[in-house]
matplotlib code that plots the C-alpha trace (Angstrom):
import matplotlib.pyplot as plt

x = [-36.6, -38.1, -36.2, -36.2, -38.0, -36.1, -37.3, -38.8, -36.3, -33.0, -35.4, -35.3, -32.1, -30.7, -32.8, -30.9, -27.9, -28.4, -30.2, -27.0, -24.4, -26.5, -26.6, -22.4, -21.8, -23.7, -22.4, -18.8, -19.5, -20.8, -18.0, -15.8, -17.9, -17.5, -13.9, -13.8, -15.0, -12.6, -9.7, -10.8, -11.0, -7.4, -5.8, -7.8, -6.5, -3.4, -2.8, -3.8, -1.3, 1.4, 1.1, 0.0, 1.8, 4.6, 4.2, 6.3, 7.6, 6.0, 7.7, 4.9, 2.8, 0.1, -1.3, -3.1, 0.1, 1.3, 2.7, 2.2, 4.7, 6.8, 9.5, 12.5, 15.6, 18.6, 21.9, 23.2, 24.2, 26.2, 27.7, 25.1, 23.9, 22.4, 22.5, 19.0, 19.0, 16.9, 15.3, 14.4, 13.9, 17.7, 18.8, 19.6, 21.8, 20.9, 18.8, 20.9, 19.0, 20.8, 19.8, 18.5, 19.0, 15.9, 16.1, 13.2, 15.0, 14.0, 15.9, 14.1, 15.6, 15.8, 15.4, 18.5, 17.7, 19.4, 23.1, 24.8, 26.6, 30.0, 28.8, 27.6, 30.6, 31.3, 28.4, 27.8, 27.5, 26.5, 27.9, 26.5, 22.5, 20.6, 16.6, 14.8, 11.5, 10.1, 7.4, 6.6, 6.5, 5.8, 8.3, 8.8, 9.5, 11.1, 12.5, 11.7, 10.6, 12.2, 14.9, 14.5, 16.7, 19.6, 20.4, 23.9, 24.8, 24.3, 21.9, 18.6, 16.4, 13.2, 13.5, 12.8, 12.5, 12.6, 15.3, 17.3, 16.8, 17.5, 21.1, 22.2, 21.6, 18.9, 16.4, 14.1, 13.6, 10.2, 8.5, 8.6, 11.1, 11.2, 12.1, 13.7, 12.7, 15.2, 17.9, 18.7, 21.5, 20.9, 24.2, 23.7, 24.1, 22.4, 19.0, 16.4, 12.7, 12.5, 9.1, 6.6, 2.8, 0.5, -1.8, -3.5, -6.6, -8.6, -11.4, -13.9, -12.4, -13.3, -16.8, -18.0, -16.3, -18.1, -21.5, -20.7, -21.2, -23.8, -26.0, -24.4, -25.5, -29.2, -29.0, -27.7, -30.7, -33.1, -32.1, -32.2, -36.1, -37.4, -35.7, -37.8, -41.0, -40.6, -40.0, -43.2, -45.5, -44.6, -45.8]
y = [-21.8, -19.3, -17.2, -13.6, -11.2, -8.5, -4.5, -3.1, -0.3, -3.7, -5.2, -1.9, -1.6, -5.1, -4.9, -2.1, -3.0, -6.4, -4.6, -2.6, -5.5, -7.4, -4.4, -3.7, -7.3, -7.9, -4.4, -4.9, -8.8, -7.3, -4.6, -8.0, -9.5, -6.5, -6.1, -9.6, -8.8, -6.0, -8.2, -11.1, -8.3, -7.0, -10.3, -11.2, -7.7, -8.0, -11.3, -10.0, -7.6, -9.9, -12.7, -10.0, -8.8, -6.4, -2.6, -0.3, 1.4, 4.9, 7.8, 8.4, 5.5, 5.7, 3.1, 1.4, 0.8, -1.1, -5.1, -4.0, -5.6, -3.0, -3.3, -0.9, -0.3, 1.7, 1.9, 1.2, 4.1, 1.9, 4.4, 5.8, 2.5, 2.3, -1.0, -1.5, -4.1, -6.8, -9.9, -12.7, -16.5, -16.5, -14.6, -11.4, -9.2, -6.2, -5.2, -3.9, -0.4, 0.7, 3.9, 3.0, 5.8, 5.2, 5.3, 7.5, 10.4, 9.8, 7.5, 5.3, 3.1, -0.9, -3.4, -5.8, -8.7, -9.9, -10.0, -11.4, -9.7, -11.0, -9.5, -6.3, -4.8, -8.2, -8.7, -8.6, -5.0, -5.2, -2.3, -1.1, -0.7, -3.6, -4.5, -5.7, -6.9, -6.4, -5.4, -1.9, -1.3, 1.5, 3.6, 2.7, 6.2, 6.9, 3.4, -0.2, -1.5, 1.0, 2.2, 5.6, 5.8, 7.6, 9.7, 11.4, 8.1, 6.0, 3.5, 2.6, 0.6, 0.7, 1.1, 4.8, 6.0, 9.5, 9.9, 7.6, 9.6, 13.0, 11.4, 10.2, 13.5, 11.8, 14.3, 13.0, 9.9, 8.1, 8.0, 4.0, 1.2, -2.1, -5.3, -7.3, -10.3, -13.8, -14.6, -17.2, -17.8, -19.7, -18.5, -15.0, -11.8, -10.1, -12.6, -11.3, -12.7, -12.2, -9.9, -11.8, -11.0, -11.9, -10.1, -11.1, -12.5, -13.1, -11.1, -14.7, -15.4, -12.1, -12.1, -15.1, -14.1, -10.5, -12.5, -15.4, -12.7, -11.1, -14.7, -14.9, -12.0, -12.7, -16.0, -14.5, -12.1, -14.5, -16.7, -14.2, -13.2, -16.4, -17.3, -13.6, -15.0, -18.3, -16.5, -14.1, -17.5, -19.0, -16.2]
z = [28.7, 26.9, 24.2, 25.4, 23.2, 21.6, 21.5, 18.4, 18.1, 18.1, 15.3, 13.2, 13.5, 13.0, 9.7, 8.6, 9.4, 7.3, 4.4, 3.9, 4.4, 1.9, -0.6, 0.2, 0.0, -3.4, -5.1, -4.5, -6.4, -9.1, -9.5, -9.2, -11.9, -14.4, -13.5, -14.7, -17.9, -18.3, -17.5, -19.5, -22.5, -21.7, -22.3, -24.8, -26.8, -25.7, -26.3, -29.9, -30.2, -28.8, -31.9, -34.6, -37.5, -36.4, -37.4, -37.8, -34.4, -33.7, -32.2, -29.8, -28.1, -25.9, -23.2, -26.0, -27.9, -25.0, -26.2, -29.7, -31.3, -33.7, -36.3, -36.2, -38.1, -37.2, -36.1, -31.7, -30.0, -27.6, -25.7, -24.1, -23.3, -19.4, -17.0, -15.2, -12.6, -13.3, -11.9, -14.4, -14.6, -15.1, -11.8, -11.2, -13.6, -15.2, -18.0, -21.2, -22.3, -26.1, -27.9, -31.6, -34.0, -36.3, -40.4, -39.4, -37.6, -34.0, -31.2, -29.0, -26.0, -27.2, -24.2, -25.8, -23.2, -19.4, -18.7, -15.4, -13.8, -14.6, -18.4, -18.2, -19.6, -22.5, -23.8, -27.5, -29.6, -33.0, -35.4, -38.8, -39.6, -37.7, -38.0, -34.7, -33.9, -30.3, -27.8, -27.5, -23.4, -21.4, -19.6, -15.8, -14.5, -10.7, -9.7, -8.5, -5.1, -2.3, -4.4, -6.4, -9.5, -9.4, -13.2, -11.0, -9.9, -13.1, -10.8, -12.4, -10.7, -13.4, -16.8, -17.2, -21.0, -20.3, -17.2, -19.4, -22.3, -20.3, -18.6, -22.2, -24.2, -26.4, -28.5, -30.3, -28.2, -28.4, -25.2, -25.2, -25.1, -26.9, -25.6, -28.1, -29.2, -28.6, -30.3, -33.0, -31.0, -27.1, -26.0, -27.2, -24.8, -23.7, -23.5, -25.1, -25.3, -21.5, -21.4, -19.0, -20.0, -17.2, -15.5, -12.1, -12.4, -9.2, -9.8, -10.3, -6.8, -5.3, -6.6, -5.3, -2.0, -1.4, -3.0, -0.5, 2.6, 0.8, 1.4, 4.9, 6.1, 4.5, 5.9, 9.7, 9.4, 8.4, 11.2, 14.0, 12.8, 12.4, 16.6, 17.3, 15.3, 17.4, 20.9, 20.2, 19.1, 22.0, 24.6]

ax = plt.figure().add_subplot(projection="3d")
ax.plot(x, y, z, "-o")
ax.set_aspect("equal")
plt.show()
C-alpha cells in the first residue's frame, strides 16, 4: 500500500513547527545548564562563608551577607523575647527569637535554637554580658505556609526581623537575625545548631530533560521526511 503523499503547504509547516520545538527545547537546556553553574557557584560561596572565620556582626546585611557567620557580644533582652513555630528534625515546637543589646549600640534578633512545646516558657535565660557565634540569616517577613503572622495576636509563623522588631519596641535593630550556634551542652534549651543549608539542585536533571525533547523532536521530524521522501520515490 502505498504511503500517501503529503501537501507542500503540511511540509512547510511541520518544518516550522519542528525548527521551533528544537530551538525552545535546546534554549530552555542551556538556561538549565547556566543555571547550573550559578547554583553550583552559590554553594560553593556559601559553603565558604559557613566554615570561615567569624566576623564581627554588622548592623546592616545585605543578600550577600546571608550564612556569613558573625560574632556578637551583648546582653538578652529576654522580655521581649517572641515564640515562632517551628518544624525541625526534632518535631515541632517553636523557634526562641531573643533581642541582643550589642556592646556596639544596636539590637539585633538572636535565633537561640528549638524548644518543645512543653518548654517554651522553661527554657534556659542567661543573665549578665554573653558572646555568641552564629549564622547571619535573612528576615522571613509576612508568615509561613498559609498562615500570615499575626504582631496583635503574638502568633508568628516566619521569623520576621522587622515585625518582630516593630511589636517589641526595638530601635536600632539590625535588619538580620542570627541563628546560634550548638551548645556545649546536648541537653541544653533551647537547641541551637538547627540551620539546614541546602539548596535544590535539579538543574543537571532539567537540562538533559528539555535537551532530551530537543533530539526527539529532530528525530520525529526527521522521521516523518524521510516516510515523505520514501512515498514520493516510490510514485
Amino acid at each position: 500500500m502505498k504511503a500517501k503523499r503529503r501537501s507542500a503547504g503540511f511540509l512547510i509547516g511541520l518544518t516550522l513547527i519542528a525548527a521551533m520545538l528544537v530551538a525552545g527545547f535546546g534554549a530552555l537546556g542551556v538556561w538549565q545548564v547556566h543555571r547550573l553553574a550559578w547554583k553550583r557557584d552559590l554553594i560553593a560561596r556559601v559553603d565558604a562563608r559557613v566554615h570561615a572565620a567569624p566576623v564581627a556582626a554588622p548592623a546592616m546585611a545585605s543578600a550577600a551577607d546571608e550564612y556569613r557567620r558573625v560574632a556578637v557580644q551583648g546582653h538578652f533582652l529576654h522580655d521581649r523575647a517572641a515564640l515562632v513555630q517551628a518544624s525541625t528534625v526534632r518535631g515541632s515546637g517553636y523557634w526562641v527569637m531573643t533581642p541582643l543589646m550589642t556592646d556596639r549600640g544596636f539590637a539585633v534578633i538572636v535565633n537561640r535554637g528549638f524548644v518543645p512545646p512543653e518548654a517554651k516558657a522553661s527554657y534556659e535565660q542567661p543573665r549578665g554580658r554573653v558572646a555568641l557565634t552564629g549564622l547571619l540569616r535573612l528576615s522571613e517577613p509576612g508568615g509561613g505556609f498559609l498562615r500570615a503572622n499575626d504582631p496583635g495576636a503574638d502568633r508568628w509563623y516566619s521569623r520576621d526581623v522587622a515585625a518582630i522588631a516593630a511589636k517589641r519596641g526595638l530601635r536600632p535593630v539590625a535588619n538580620y537575625f542570627i541563628d546560634a550556634q550548638a551548645s556545649p551542652s546536648p541537653y541544653a534549651l533551647p537547641v541551637g545548631g538547627l540551620t539546614v543549608v541546602r539548596f535544590p539542585n535539579s538543574h543537571l536533571s532539567y537540562a538533559i530533560t528539555w535537551f532530551a525533547l530537543a533530539i526527539m523532536s529532530a528525530g520525529a521530524y526527521i522521521f516523518v521526511m524521510r516516510q515523505e521522501l520514501t512515498a514520493r520515490g516510490a510514485e
